[in-house]
N, C-alpha and C positions, 0 to 999 in steps of 0.2 A: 594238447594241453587243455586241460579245462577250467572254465572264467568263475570270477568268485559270484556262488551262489547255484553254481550249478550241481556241488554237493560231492561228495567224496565218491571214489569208483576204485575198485580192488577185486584180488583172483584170491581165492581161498585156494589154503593147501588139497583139498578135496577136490579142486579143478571150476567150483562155483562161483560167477562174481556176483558180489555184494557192493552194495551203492545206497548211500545215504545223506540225508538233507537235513539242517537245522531248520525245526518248529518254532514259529515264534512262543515264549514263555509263559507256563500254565500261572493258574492263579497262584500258587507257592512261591513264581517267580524262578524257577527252576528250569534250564535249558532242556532243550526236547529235541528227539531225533525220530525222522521215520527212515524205517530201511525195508530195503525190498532184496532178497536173492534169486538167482536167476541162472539159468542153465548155459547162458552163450552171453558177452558184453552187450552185442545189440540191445538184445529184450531189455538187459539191466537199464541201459540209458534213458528207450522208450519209456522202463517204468518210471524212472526219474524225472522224466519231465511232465508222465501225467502228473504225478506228486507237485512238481511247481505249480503247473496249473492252477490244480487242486486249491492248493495254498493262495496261489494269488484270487483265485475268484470265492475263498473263504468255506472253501467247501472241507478244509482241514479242521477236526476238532481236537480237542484238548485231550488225555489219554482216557481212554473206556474204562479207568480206574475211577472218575473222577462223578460220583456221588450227589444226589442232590443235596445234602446235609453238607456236605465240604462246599459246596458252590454259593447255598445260603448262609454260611455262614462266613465264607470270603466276602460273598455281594453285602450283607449288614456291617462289615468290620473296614472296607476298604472303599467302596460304594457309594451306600447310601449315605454317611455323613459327610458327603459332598451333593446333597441334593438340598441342602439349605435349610431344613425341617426342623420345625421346634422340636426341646428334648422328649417331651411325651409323644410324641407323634411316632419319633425314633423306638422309642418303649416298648409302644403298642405294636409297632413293624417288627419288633424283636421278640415279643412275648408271641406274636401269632406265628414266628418261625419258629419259634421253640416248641409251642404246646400243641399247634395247628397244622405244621406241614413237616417238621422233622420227625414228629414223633412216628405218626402215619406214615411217610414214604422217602424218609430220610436216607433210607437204605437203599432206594433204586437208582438205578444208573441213569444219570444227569441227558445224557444224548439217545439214552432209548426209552424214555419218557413217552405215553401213550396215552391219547384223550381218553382211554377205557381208566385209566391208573389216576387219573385225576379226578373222574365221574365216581370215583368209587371213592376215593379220598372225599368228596363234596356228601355222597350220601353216609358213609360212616360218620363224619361231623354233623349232618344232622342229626343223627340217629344220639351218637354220644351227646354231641355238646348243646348244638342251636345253629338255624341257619343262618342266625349271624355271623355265626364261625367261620361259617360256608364261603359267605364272602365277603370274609376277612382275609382267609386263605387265597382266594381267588383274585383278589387286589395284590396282594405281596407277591403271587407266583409272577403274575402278569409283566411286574414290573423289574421282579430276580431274574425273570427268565429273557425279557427283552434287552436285559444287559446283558447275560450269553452272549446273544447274538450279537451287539455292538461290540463285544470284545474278542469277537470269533473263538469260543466257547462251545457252540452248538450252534447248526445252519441254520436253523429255524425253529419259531420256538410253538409246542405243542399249544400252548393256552391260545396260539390264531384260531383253533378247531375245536375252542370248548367255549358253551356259553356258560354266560355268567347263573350263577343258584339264585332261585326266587329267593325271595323274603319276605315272609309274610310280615309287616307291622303289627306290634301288639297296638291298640288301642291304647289313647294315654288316659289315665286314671285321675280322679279328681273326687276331694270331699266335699260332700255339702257342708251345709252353713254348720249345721248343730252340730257334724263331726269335728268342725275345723274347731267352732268354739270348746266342746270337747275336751278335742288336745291341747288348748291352750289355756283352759281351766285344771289340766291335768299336770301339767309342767308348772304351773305357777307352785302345786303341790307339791311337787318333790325335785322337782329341780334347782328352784330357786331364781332370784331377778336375771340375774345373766343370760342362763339361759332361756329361760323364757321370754326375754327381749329377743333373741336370737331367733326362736319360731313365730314370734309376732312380726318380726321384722321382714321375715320369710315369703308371710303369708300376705302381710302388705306392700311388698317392693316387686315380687314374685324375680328377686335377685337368685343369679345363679349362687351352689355351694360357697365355690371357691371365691366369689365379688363380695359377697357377706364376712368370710374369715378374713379376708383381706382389706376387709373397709376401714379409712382410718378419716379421726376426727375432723384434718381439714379440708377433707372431701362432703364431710354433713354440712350444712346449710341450711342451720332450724332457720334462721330470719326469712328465709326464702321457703322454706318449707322443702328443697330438693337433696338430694343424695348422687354425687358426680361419680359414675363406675368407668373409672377409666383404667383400672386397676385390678389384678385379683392374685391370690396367694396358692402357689403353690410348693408343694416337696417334691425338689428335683434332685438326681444325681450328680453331683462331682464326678470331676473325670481322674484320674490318674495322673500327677505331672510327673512322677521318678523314673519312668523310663517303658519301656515295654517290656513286657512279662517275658517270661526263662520258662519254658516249660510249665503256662501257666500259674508260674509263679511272680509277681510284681516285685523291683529290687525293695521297697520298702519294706517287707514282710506283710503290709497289710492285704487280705482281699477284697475288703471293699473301701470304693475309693473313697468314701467318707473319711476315712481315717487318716491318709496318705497325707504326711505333714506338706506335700508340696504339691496336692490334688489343690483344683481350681474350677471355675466355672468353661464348657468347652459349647458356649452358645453360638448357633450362625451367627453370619455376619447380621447387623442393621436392628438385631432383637433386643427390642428395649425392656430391660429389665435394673430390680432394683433387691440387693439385700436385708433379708429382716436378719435370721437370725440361725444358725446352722447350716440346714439345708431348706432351709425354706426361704423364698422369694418371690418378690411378689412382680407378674411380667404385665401385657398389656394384652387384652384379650386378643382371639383370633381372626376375629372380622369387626369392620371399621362398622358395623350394627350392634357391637360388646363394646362398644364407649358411647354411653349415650347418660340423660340425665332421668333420674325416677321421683317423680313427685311423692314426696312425703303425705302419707294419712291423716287428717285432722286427729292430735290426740297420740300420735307416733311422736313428735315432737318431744311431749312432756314426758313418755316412757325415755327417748332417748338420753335427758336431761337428766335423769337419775343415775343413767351407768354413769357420766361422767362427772366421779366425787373424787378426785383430786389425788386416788389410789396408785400408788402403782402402776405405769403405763409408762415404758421405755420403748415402744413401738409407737404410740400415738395410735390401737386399735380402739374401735368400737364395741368388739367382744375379744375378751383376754380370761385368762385365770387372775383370781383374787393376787398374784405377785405380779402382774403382767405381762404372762408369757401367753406367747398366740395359742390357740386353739387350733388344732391339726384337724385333719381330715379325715384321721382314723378316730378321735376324738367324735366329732362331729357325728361321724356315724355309728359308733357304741352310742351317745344317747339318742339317737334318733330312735334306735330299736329298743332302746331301754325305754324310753313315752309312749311308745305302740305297746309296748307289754305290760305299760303302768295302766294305760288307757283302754286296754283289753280289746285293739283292733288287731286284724291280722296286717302280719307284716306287707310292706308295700314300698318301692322305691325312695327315694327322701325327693325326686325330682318329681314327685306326687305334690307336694308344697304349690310348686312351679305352676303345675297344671292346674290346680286347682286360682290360683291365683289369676291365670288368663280365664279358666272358663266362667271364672264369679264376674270380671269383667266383661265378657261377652256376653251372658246370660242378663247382666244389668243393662246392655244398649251401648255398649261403648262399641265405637267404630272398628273392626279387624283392623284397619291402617294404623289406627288410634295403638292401640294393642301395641302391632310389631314393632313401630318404631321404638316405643317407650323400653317392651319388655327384651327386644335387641332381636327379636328373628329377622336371616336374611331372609327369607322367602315370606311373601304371604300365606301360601299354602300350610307353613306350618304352625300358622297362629291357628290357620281354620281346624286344622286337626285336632286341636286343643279343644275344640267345643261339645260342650255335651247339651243338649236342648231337649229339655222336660216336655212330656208329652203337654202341660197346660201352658206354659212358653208358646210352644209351637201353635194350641190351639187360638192363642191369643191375636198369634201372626198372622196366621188365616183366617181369625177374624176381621180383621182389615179387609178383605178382600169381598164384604159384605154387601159396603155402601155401594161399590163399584157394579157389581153382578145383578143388586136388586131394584137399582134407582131409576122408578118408572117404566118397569117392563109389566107388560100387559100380554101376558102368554095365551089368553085365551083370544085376543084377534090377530094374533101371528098369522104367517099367510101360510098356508097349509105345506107339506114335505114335498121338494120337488124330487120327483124320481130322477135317480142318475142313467144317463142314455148316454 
């Protein structure tokens, strides 16, 4: 008689026995069987209990049907949002399966995956996209594929035997003085107060995008002269509350879950956040160096004193449209590139603001520590990145190094070169 677990055993009419064992359930959730036939019962059993072995020491995978693109796409939908991740974090994890590793090698087989199949996927993303992409891709597999293996999916996973794709850094970009004035003489022109408070504010806070659209009145602090960024605004997704989709299809009829009269906010636990107004919401930055305070401009004050004339403002925003509705981010950056083409520079990231913002205070003597803390980088390093040092800066620096080198040296009674022995 055979004990439960040791798997089913039978004589086929052809005289062969056949012996089979329950697979623990693939990512479908769908029961699994492996069978082995065999010419005499002994052999069958032996096979059998190699197979438990197998199984118990996880060396059983999931069926050679089973896809990288079906496993990414199991790992993003059951997985990851149990990793506690803000919703853009999830986004970008989702956008770089979609356009970065499905598209490329969605098609190969999940357990015979080869570091040659990966290196070729890293160099076609350079080649197409940027070796950002590279690893982008190379972070997501890392971490899809080390869940494989915690779910006994695959015995081991190929990204142990690939290293990570270089990256080159672009260099970060920054206007000088007369460019910055420029564009802010060029937007007083055709864009008007608001906005132009907006890239003044910009260039004087050196506040990220999203801390600027999200900045509200009682967080400014003309008496004091500071601005409290404890806050910033983004457009996130709604989740679906009606149920889980049919074939794709969601019981609401809507597909996206903006619509779903009974879609809601599906934020980790502990994430503090706060609603404006549709899908926009404004959360608490990412690192405890994104809540800090930015001292206001002498003369930024008086600009800020004019937005606020008693208009329209059911957010309590700093920059709104004339009814007071917020200003988006796709907003934010149509005019960004519509001031570069009023102003006749070539186009340039909007996080060019930023940088120019740290290197006019680096370039003036203010302390790098001075810097980070203020402008919210964690690292020091990458305030220093931020600097650009003019060849007459620099000469100016080594001039110091004058008084030191010249003060009372008498080169001609030196004591003559001692030969080295």
């Amino acid at each position: 008689m055979r004990s439960k677990g040791d798997g089913t055993l039978f004589k086929r009419a052809d005289g062969y026995w056949v012996g089979g064992i329950e697979l623990p359930p693939g990512p479908d959730g769908k029961r699994r069987y492996k069978r082995v036939v065999r010419k005499n019962r002994n052999d069958t059993i032996t096979a059998l209990r190699k197979i438990k072995v197998d199984l118990d020491a996880g060396r059983i995978t999931n069926p050679t049907t089973l896809t990288v693109e079906k496993w990414m796409n199991y790992w993003s939908r059951e997985i990851l949002p149990h990793r506690n991740l803000k919703p853009e974090t999830n986004k970008t994890y989702r956008t770089t399966i979609r356009l970065y590793i499905v598209a490329y090698i969605g098609a190969l087989r999940l357990d015979r995956l080869h570091p040659s199949d990966i290196r070729t996927l890293y160099v076609n993303l350079q080649k197409d996209v940027s070796s950002r992409a590279a690893q982008k891709a190379h972070q997501v597999l890392c971490l899809a594929l080390k869940a494989a293996v915690r779910d006994g999916v695959i015995v081991s996973s190929v990204m142990e035997r690939v290293d990570k794709p270089a990256h080159a850094k672009k260099a970060s970009q920054a206007f000088d003085k007369p460019t910055t004035l420029h564009l802010l003489n060029t937007a007083a022109a055709t864009q008007g107060a608001m906005w132009t408070a907006r890239w003044m504010l910009g260039f004087a806070t050196g506040l990220r995008e999203l801390e600027l659209l999200g900045l509200e009145w009682d967080r400014v602090h003309l008496d004091r002269a500071v601005i409290d960024c404890a806050w910033q605004m983004q457009r996130l997704q709604k989740a679906h509350g009606c149920g889980e989709p049919t074939d794709g299809a969601y019981p609401c009829g809507y597909k996206k879950s903006a619509y779903c009269p009974e879609g809601g906010w599906d934020f980790p636990a502990g994430m503090q956040y706060r609603e404006c107004t549709g899908t926009l919401v404004w959360t608490r930055p990412k690192t405890k160096a994104g809540t800090r305070m930015i001292p206001l401009v002498p003369g930024m004050g008086e600009v800020l004193r004019t937005l606020n004339d008693g208009g329209p403002n059911p957010h309590n925003l700093v920059l709104h449209h004339p009814d007071g509705k917020p200003f988006t981010q796709d907003q934010d950056q149509k005019m960004w590139r519509r001031l570069l083409k009023d102003a006749e520079i070539p186009h340039v990231p909007q996080h060019t603001i930023r940088h120019t913002t740290v290197t006019l205070l680096l370039d003036a003597g203010v302390d790098s520590y001075v810097v980070e803390s203020v402008i919210g980088h964690s690292d020091i390093a990458t305030t220093r990145d931020y600097q650009h040092v003019s060849l007459e800066l620099a000469r100016r620096a080594w001039a110091s190094l004058e008084p030191v080198l010249t003060t009372k040296s008498d080169f001609g009674n030196a004591a003559p070169n001692r030969e080295v022995g």
